[in-house]
VEXVEXZA-857880 format. One line per field, with one value per atom (N, C-alpha, C): residue number from 1; residue in three letters; atom name; y, z, x. Coordinates in steps of 0.02 Angstrom, whole numbers, padded with zeros to 5 digits, m for minus. Layout:
N
i = NUM,...
aa = ALA,...
at = CA,...
yy = Y,...
zz = Z,...
xx = X,...
end
This chain:
77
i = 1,1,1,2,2,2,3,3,3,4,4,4,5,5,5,6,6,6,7,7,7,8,8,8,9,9,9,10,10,10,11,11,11,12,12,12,13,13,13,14,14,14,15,15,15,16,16,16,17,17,17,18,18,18,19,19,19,20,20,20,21,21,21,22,22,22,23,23,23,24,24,24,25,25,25,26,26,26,27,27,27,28,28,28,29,29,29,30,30,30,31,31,31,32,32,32,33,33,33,34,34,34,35,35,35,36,36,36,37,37,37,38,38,38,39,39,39,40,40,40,41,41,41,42,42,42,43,43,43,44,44,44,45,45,45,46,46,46,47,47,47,48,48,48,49,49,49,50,50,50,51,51,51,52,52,52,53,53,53,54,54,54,55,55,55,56,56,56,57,57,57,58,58,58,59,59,59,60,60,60,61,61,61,62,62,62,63,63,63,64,64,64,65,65,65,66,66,66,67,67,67,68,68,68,69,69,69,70,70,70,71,71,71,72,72,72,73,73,73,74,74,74,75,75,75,76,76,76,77,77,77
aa = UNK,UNK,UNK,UNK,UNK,UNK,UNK,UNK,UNK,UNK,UNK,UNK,UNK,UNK,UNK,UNK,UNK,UNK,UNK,UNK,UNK,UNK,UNK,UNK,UNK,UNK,UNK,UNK,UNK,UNK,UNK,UNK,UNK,UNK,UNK,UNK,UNK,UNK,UNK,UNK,UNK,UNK,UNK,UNK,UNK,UNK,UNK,UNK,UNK,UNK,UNK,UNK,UNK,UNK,UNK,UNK,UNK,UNK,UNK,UNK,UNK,UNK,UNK,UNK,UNK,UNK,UNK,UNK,UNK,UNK,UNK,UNK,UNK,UNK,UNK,UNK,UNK,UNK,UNK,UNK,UNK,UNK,UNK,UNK,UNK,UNK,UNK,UNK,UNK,UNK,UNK,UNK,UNK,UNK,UNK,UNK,UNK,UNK,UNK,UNK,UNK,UNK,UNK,UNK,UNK,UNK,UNK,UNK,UNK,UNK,UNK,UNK,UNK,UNK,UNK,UNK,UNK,UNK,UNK,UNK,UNK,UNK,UNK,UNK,UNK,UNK,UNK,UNK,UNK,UNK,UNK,UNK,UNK,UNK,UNK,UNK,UNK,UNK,UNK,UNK,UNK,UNK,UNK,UNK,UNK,UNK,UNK,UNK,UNK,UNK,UNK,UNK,UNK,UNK,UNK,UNK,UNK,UNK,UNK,UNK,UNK,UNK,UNK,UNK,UNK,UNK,UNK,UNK,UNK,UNK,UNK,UNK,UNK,UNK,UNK,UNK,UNK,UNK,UNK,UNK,UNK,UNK,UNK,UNK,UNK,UNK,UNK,UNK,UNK,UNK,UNK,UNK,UNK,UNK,UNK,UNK,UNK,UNK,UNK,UNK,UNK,UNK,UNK,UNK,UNK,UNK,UNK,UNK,UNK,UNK,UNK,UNK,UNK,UNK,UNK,UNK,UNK,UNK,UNK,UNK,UNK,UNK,UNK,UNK,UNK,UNK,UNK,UNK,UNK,UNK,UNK
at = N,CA,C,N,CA,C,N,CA,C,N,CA,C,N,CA,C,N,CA,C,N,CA,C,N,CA,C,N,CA,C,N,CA,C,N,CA,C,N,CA,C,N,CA,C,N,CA,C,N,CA,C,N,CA,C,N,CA,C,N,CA,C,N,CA,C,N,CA,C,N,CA,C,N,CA,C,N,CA,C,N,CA,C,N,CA,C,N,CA,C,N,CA,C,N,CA,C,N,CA,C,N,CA,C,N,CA,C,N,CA,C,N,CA,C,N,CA,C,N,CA,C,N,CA,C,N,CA,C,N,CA,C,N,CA,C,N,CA,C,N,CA,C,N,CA,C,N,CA,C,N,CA,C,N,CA,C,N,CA,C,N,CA,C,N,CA,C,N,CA,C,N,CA,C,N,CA,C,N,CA,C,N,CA,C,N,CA,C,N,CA,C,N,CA,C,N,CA,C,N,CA,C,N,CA,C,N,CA,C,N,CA,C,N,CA,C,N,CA,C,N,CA,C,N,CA,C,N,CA,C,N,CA,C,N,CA,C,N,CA,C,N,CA,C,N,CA,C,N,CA,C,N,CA,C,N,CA,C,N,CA,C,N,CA,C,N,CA,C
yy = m02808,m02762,m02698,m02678,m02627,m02551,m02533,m02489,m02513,m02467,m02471,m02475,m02493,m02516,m02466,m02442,m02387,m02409,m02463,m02462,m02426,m02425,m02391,m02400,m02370,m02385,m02346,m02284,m02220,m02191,m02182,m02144,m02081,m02014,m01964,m01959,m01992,m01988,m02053,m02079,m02123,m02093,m02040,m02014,m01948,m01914,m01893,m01911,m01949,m01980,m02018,m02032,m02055,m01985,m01932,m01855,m01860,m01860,m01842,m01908,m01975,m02016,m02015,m01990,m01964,m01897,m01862,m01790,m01809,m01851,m01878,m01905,m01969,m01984,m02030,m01981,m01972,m02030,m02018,m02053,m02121,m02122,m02177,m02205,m02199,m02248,m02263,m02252,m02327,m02330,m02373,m02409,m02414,m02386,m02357,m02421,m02440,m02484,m02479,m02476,m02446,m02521,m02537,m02613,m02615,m02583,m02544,m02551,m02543,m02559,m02622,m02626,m02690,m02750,m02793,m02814,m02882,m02917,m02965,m02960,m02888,m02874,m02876,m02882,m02895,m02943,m02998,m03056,m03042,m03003,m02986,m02930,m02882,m02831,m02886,m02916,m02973,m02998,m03027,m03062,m03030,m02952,m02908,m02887,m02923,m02878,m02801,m02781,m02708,m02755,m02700,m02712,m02692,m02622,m02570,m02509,m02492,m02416,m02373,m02310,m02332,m02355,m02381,m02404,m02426,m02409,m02415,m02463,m02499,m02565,m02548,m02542,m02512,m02565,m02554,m02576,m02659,m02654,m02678,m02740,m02720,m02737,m02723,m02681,m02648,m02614,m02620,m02622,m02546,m02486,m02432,m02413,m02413,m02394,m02311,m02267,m02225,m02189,m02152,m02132,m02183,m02191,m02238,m02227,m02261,m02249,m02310,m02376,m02421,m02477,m02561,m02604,m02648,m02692,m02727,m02787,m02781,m02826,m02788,m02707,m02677,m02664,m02653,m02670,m02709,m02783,m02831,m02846,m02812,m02830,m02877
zz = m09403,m09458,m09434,m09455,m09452,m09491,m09527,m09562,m09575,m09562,m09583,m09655,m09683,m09763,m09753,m09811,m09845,m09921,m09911,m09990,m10011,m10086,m10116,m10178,m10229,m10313,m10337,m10323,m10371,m10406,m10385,m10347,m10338,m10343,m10302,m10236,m10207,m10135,m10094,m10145,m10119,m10108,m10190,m10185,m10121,m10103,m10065,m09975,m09970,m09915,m09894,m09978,m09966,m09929,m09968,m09952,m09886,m09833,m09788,m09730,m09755,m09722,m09735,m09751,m09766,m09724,m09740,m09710,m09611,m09587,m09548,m09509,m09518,m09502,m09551,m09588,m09637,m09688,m09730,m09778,m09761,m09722,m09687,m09649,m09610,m09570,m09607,m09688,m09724,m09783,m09796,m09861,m09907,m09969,m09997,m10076,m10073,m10118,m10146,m10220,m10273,m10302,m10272,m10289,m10366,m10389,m10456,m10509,m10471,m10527,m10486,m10423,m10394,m10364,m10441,m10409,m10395,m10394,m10336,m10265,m10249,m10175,m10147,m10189,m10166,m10114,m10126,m10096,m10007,m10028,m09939,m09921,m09952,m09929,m09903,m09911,m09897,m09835,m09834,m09770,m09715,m09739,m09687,m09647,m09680,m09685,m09701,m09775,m09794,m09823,m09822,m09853,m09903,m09904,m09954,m09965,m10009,m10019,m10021,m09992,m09953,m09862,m09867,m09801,m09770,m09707,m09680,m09635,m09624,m09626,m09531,m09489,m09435,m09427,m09391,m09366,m09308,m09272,m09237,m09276,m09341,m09368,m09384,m09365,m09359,m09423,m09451,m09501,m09488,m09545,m09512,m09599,m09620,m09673,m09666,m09723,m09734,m09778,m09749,m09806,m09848,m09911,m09957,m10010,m10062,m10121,m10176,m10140,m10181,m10141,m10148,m10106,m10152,m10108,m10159,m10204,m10203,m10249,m10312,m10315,m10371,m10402,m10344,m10365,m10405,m10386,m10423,m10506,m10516,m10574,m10579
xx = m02594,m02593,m02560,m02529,m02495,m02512,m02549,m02578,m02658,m02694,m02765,m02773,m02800,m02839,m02875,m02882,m02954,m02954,m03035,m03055,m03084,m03075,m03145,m03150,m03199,m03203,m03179,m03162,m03133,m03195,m03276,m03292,m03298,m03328,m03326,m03322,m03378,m03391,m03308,m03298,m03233,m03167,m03165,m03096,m03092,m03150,m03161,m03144,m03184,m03172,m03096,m03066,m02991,m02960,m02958,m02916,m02931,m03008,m03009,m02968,m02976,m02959,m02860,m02831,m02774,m02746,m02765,m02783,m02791,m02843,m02829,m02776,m02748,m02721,m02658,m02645,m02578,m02579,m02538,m02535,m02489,m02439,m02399,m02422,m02487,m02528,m02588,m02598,m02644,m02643,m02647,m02638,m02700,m02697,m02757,m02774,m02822,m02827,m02901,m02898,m02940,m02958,m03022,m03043,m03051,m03094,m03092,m03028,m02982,m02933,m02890,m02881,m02839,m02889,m02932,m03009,m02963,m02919,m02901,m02910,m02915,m02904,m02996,m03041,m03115,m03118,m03096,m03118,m03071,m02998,m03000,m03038,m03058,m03089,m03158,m03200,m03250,m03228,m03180,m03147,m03149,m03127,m03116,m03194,m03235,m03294,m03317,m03283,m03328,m03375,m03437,m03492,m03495,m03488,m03471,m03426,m03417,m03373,m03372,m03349,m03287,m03284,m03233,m03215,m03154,m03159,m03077,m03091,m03038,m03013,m02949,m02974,m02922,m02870,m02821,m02763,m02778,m02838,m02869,m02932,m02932,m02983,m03058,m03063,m03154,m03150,m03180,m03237,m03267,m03250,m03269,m03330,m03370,m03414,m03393,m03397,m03414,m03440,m03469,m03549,m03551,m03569,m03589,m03602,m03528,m03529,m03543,m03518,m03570,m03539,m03593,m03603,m03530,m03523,m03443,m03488,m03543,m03596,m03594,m03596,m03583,m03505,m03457,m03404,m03393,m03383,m03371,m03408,m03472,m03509,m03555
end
Protein backbone atom coordinates (compact mmCIF):
# COMPACT_ATOMS: atom_id res chain seq x y z
CA UNK A 1 0.00 0.00 0.00
CA UNK A 2 1.26 3.00 -0.77
CA UNK A 3 -0.84 5.69 1.09
CA UNK A 4 -2.47 5.10 4.45
CA UNK A 5 -6.47 4.88 4.48
CA UNK A 6 -8.32 7.08 7.00
CA UNK A 7 -11.95 5.96 7.50
CA UNK A 8 -14.66 7.47 8.93
CA UNK A 9 -18.66 8.36 8.94
CA UNK A 10 -18.68 12.10 8.53
CA UNK A 11 -19.06 12.48 12.05
CA UNK A 12 -17.84 15.36 14.17
CA UNK A 13 -15.30 13.62 16.07
CA UNK A 14 -14.38 11.92 12.38
CA UNK A 15 -14.25 15.05 10.33
CA UNK A 16 -12.08 16.25 13.01
CA UNK A 17 -9.70 13.76 13.40
CA UNK A 18 -9.64 13.66 9.35
CA UNK A 19 -8.14 17.67 9.48
CA UNK A 20 -5.73 16.48 12.13
CA UNK A 21 -4.78 13.18 10.38
CA UNK A 22 -4.12 15.41 7.19
CA UNK A 23 -2.54 18.24 8.87
CA UNK A 24 -0.19 15.47 9.96
CA UNK A 25 1.04 13.85 7.54
CA UNK A 26 -0.40 15.61 4.31
CA UNK A 27 -2.99 15.16 2.21
CA UNK A 28 -0.79 13.12 -0.61
CA UNK A 29 0.21 10.44 1.85
CA UNK A 30 -3.71 9.22 2.53
CA UNK A 31 -6.49 8.50 1.11
CA UNK A 32 -9.65 9.58 2.86
CA UNK A 33 -12.80 7.53 2.56
CA UNK A 34 -16.31 8.46 4.01
CA UNK A 35 -17.91 4.92 4.60
CA UNK A 36 -21.08 6.85 5.06
CA UNK A 37 -21.33 7.85 1.71
CA UNK A 38 -18.69 5.21 -0.17
CA UNK A 39 -20.59 2.08 1.93
CA UNK A 40 -19.03 -0.50 -0.67
CA UNK A 41 -15.77 0.25 0.89
CA UNK A 42 -17.14 -1.35 4.57
CA UNK A 43 -16.44 -4.73 3.88
CA UNK A 44 -12.47 -3.67 3.11
CA UNK A 45 -12.36 -1.36 5.84
CA UNK A 46 -13.40 -5.04 7.89
CA UNK A 47 -10.66 -6.82 6.11
CA UNK A 48 -8.38 -4.28 7.11
CA UNK A 49 -9.46 -4.73 10.52
CA UNK A 50 -11.11 -1.17 11.74
CA UNK A 51 -13.36 -1.83 14.32
CA UNK A 52 -14.56 1.48 14.39
CA UNK A 53 -14.54 5.20 13.37
CA UNK A 54 -12.43 6.85 12.78
CA UNK A 55 -9.39 5.08 11.80
CA UNK A 56 -6.24 4.95 9.91
CA UNK A 57 -5.31 2.25 8.00
CA UNK A 58 -0.98 2.66 7.77
CA UNK A 59 1.18 1.97 4.86
CA UNK A 60 2.44 -1.20 6.74
CA UNK A 61 -0.98 -2.19 7.65
CA UNK A 62 -1.68 -1.54 11.40
CA UNK A 63 -4.78 -0.73 12.30
CA UNK A 64 -4.55 2.65 14.15
CA UNK A 65 -8.37 3.44 16.13
CA UNK A 66 -8.91 6.90 16.99
CA UNK A 67 -10.84 8.26 19.66
CA UNK A 68 -14.28 6.93 18.81
CA UNK A 69 -16.92 7.99 16.78
CA UNK A 70 -18.91 4.93 15.98
CA UNK A 71 -18.41 0.96 15.68
CA UNK A 72 -18.70 -0.11 11.67
CA UNK A 73 -21.78 -2.28 13.24
CA UNK A 74 -23.41 1.22 13.37
CA UNK A 75 -22.03 2.29 10.25
CA UNK A 76 -23.43 -0.15 8.21
CA UNK A 77 -27.17 -0.05 9.87
Amino acid sequence: MSKSIFYHAGCPVCVSAEHEIINLIGADNVEVVHLGEVRNRIEEAERAGVNSVPALVTTTGNVLHINFGASLADVKG
